[in-house]
C-alpha positions as CSV (number, residue, x, y, z in Angstrom):
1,X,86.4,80.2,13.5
2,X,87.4,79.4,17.3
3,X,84.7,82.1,18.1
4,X,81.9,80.0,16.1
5,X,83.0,77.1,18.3
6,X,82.7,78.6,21.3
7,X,79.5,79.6,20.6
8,X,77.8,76.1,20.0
9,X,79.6,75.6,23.3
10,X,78.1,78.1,24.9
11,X,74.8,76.9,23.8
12,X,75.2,73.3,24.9
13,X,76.3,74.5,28.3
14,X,73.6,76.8,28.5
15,X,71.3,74.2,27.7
16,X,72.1,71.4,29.5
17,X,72.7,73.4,32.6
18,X,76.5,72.2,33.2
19,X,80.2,71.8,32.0
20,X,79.3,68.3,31.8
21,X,76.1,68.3,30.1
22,X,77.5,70.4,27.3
23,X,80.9,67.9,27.5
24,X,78.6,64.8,26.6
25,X,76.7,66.3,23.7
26,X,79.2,67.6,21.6
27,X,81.8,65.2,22.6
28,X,84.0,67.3,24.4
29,X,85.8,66.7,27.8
30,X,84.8,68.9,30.8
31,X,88.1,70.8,30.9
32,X,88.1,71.7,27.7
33,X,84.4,73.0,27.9
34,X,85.0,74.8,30.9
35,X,88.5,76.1,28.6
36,X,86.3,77.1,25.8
37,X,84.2,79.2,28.2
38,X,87.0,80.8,29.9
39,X,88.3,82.2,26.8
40,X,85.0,83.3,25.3
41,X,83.9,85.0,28.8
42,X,88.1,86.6,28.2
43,X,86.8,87.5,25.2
44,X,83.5,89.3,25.8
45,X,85.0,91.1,29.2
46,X,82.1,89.5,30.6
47,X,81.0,86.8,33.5
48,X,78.4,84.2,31.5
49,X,77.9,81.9,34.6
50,X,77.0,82.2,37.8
51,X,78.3,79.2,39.7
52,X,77.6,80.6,43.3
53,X,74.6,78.6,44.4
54,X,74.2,74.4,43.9
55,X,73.8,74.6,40.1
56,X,75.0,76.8,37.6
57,X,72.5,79.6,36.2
58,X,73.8,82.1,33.1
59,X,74.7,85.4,34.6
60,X,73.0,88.6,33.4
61,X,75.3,89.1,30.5
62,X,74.8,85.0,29.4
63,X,70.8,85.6,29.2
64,X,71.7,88.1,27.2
65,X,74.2,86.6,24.9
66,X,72.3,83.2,24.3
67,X,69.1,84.3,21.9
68,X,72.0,86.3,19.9
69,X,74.5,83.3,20.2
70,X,71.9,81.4,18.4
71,X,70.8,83.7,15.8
72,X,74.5,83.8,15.0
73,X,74.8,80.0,14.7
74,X,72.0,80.3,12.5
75,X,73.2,83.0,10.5
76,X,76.2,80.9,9.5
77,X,75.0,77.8,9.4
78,X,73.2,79.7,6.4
79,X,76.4,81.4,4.9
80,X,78.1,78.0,4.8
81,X,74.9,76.7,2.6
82,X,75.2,79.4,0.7
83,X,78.4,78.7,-0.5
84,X,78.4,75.0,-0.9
85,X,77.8,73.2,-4.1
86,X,74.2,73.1,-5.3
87,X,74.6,69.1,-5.0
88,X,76.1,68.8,-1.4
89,X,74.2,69.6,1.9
90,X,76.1,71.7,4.5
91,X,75.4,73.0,7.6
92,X,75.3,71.6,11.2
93,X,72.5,68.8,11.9
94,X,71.7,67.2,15.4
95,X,71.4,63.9,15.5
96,X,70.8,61.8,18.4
97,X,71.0,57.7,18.8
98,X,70.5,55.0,21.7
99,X,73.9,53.2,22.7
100,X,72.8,50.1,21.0
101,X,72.7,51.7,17.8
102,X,75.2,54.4,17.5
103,X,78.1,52.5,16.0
104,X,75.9,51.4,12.6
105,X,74.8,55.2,12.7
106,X,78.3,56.7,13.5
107,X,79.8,54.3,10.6
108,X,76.9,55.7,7.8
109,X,77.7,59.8,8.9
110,X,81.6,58.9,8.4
111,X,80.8,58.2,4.2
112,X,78.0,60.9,4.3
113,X,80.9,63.3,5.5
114,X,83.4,62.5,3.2
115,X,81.0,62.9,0.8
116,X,79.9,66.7,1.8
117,X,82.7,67.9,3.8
118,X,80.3,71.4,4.7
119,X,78.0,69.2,6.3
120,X,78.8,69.5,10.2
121,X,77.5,66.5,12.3
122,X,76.7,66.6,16.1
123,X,76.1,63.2,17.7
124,X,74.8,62.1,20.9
125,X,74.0,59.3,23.0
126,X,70.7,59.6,25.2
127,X,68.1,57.6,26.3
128,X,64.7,56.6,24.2
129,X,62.9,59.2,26.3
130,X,64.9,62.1,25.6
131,X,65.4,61.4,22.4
132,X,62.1,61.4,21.5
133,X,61.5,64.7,23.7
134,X,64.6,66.4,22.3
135,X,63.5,65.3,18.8
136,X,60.0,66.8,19.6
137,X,61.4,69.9,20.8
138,X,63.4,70.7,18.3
139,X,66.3,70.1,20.5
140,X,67.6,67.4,17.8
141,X,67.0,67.4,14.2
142,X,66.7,63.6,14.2
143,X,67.3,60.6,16.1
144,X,68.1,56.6,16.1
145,X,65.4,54.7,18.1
146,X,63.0,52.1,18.8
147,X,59.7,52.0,17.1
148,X,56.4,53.3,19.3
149,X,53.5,55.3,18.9
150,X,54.4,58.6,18.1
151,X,52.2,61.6,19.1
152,X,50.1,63.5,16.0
153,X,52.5,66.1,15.4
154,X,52.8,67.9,12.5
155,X,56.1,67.5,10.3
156,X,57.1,64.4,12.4
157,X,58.6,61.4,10.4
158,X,59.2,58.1,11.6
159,X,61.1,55.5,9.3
160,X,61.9,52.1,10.2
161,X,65.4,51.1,9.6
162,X,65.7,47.6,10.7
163,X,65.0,45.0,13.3
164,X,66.8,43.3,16.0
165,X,65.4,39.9,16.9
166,X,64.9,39.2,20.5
167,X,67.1,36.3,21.9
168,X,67.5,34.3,25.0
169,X,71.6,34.8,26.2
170,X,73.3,32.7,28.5
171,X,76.8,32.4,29.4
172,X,78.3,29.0,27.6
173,X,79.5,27.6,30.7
174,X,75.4,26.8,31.1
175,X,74.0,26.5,28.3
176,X,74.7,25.1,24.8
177,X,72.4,25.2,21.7
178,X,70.3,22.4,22.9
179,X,69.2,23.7,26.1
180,X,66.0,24.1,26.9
181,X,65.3,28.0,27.9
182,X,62.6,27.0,30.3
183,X,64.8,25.2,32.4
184,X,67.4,28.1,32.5
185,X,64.4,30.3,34.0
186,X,63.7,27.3,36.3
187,X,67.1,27.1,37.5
188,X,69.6,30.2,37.0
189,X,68.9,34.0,38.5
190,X,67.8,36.3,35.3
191,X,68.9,40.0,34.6
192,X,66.0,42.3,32.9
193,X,66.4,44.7,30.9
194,X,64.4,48.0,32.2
195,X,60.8,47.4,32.0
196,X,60.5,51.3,31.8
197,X,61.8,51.6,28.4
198,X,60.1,50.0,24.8
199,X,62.6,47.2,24.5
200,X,61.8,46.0,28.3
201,X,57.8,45.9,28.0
202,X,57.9,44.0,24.9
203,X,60.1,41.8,27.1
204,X,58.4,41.4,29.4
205,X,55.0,40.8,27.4
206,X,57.0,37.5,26.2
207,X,58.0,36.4,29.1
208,X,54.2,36.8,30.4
209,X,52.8,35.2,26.8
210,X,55.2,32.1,27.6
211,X,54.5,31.5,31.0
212,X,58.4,32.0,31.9
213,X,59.0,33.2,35.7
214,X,62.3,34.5,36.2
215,X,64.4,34.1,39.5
216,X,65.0,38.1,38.9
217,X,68.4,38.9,40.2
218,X,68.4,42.7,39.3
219,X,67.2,45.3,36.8
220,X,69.3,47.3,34.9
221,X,68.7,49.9,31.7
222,X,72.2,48.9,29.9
223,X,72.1,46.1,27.5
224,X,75.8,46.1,26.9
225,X,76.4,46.2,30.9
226,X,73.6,42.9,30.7
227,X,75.6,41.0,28.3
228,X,79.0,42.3,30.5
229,X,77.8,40.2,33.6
230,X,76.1,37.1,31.4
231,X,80.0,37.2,30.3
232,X,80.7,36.8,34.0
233,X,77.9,34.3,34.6
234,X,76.0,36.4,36.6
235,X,73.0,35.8,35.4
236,X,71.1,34.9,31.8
237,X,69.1,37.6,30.0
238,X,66.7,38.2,27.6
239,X,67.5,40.7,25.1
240,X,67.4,42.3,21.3
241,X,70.1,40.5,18.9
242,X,72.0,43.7,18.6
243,X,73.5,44.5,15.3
244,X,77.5,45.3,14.7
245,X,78.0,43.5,18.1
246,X,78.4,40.1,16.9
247,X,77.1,38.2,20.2
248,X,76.1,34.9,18.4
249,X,80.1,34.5,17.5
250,X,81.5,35.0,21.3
251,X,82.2,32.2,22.9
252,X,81.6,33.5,25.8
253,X,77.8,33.5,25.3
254,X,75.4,31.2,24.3
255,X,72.6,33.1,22.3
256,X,69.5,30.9,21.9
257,X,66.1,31.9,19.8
258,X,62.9,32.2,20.9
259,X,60.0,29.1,20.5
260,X,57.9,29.8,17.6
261,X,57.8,32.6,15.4
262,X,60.5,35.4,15.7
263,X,60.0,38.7,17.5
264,X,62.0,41.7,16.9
265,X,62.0,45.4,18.0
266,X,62.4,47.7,15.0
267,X,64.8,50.5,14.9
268,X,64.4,53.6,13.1
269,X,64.9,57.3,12.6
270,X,62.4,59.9,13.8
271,X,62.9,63.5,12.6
272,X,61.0,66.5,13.0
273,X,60.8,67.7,9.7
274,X,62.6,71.2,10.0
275,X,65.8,70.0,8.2
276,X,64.3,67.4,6.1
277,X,66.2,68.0,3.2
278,X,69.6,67.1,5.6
279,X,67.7,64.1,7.6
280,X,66.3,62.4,4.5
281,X,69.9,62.6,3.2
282,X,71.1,61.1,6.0
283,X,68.2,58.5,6.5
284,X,69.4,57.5,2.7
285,X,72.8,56.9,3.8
286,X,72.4,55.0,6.9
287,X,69.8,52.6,4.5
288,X,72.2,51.9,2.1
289,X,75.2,51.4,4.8
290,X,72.8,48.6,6.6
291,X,72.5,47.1,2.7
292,X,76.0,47.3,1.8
293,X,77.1,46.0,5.2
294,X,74.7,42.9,4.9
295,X,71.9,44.0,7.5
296,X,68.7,43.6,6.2
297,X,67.8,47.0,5.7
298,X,64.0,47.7,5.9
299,X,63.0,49.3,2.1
300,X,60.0,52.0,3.1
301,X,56.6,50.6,1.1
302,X,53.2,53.0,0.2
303,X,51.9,52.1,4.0
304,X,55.0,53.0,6.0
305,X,55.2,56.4,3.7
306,X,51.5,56.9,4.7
307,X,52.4,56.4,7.9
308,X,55.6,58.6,8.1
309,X,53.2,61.3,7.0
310,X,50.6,60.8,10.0
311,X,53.2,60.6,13.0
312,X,52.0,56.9,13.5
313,X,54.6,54.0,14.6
314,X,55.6,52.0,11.7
């Protein structure tokens, strides 16, 4: 079904609005994006793209082809349904997932797979913001994120997954389990995590609650490039206790908790209710991966189901 492929291809690159964008979400490399395209434009006798100007527009023939491109990709995402067992799931589900979380969520679709091998899986990695938009839109069918308000929408489900407690981390060279974190903010230069994304307000509403004043040395929206240059002794940070990357054993860094009681962000999946009966299935999975693999899985009570129903934050 090279054709089928090409399509979805097609689709991506019409939507994103590049070779490259379509390359990132459906994990393919440039060349053979622009490879796939080549042979479907062979195939059609037709130009799809116009790359004459700064960006690359569809051609007269690709505005035509893309409504009926996706009406195919419907069409047989439904044939394949309709001839899988009635107690598998098949079909091709976007999902979408921050950096930070994508390895726990990549590790729960690998058993769901095996499981229903008709059930096709696209993955990307965005930031929260897109996410959330492309979840809204209908762009994804679901994604991996941090807890926040969601708009009233209806059909929108939020459930939280689990939750990542926020930790001081320091480079051992500096600091040992004794040290005192004010005196790290006192005396070495701190790297924040961007204050324009969930994670990096509640961070900075601790630091403001606790009086702390960072020497700020830069500002940067990658925790694992953060924890890269703590490694280095660049700097100290202030971050989420990620799960599956096992900071508190590398001793390299020094991780150090908070004063009082614990604060976490919360992770969880957001869907927009068109595929629900695909999500949910996948929302099980993931649950019962973080419980067999010793995270503490967050069980959904009466309230958060309430919740889920009414497009609030859990």
């Amino acid at each position: 079904m090279s054709t089928i492929r090409f399509l979805r291809t097609f689709v991506a690159a019409a939507r994103g609005g590049s070779f490259a964008a379509a390359a990132d979400e459906i994990a393919l490399t440039q060349a053979a994006v622009g490879q796939q395209m080549r042979a479907l434009e062979a195939e059609l006798d037709k130009t799809l793209f116009d790359k004459s100007g700064r960006i690359m527009v569809l051609s007269p023939a690709g505005r035509l082809l893309l409504p009926r491109a996706k009406e195919m990709l419907a069409q047989y995402e439904a044939m394949q349904q309709g001839l899988v067992d009635p107690q598998g799931i098949a079909g091709t589900i976007r999902l979408g997932s921050l950096i930070t979380a994508m390895g726990l969520l990549s590790s729960s679709l690998a058993a769901l797979k095996w499981r229903h091998p008709g059930l096709e899986v696209e993955l990307t990695v965005r930031d929260q913001p897109r996410l959330v938009k492309d979840v809204l839109s209908g762009e994804l069918d679901a994604a991996l994120i941090v807890a926040r308000q969601w708009p009233a929408k209806s059909g929108l489900l939020w459930t939280p997954c689990y939750d990542e407690t926020l930790t001081v981390i320091a480079n051992s060279s500096i600091a040992t389990f004794d040290t005192r974190i004010a005196s790290l903010f006192a005396d070495q230069p701190f790297i924040r995590f961007d204050r324009r994304m969930p994670t990096g307000v509640q961070i900075d509403r601790i630091l403001r609650r606790l009086q702390w004043v960072p020497r700020e040395l830069m500002e940067l929206n990658s925790m694992l490039s953060i924890v890269e240059l703590v490694r280095k002794n660049v700097g100290f940070t202030m971050l989420p206790l990620l799960k599956s990357f096992d900071w508190e054993n590398d001793p390299a860094l020094c991780v150090l908790p908070l004063p009082g009681r614990p604060v976490a962000r919360r992770v969880g999946m957001i869907e927009n209710g068109r595929r629900s009966h695909i999500t949910a299935i996948v929302r099980e999975e993931l649950l019962a991966h973080l419980r067999g693999s010793g995270v503490a899985a967050i069980s959904p009570s009466p309230q958060t189901t309430a919740a889920r129903r009414s497009g609030c934050s859990g």
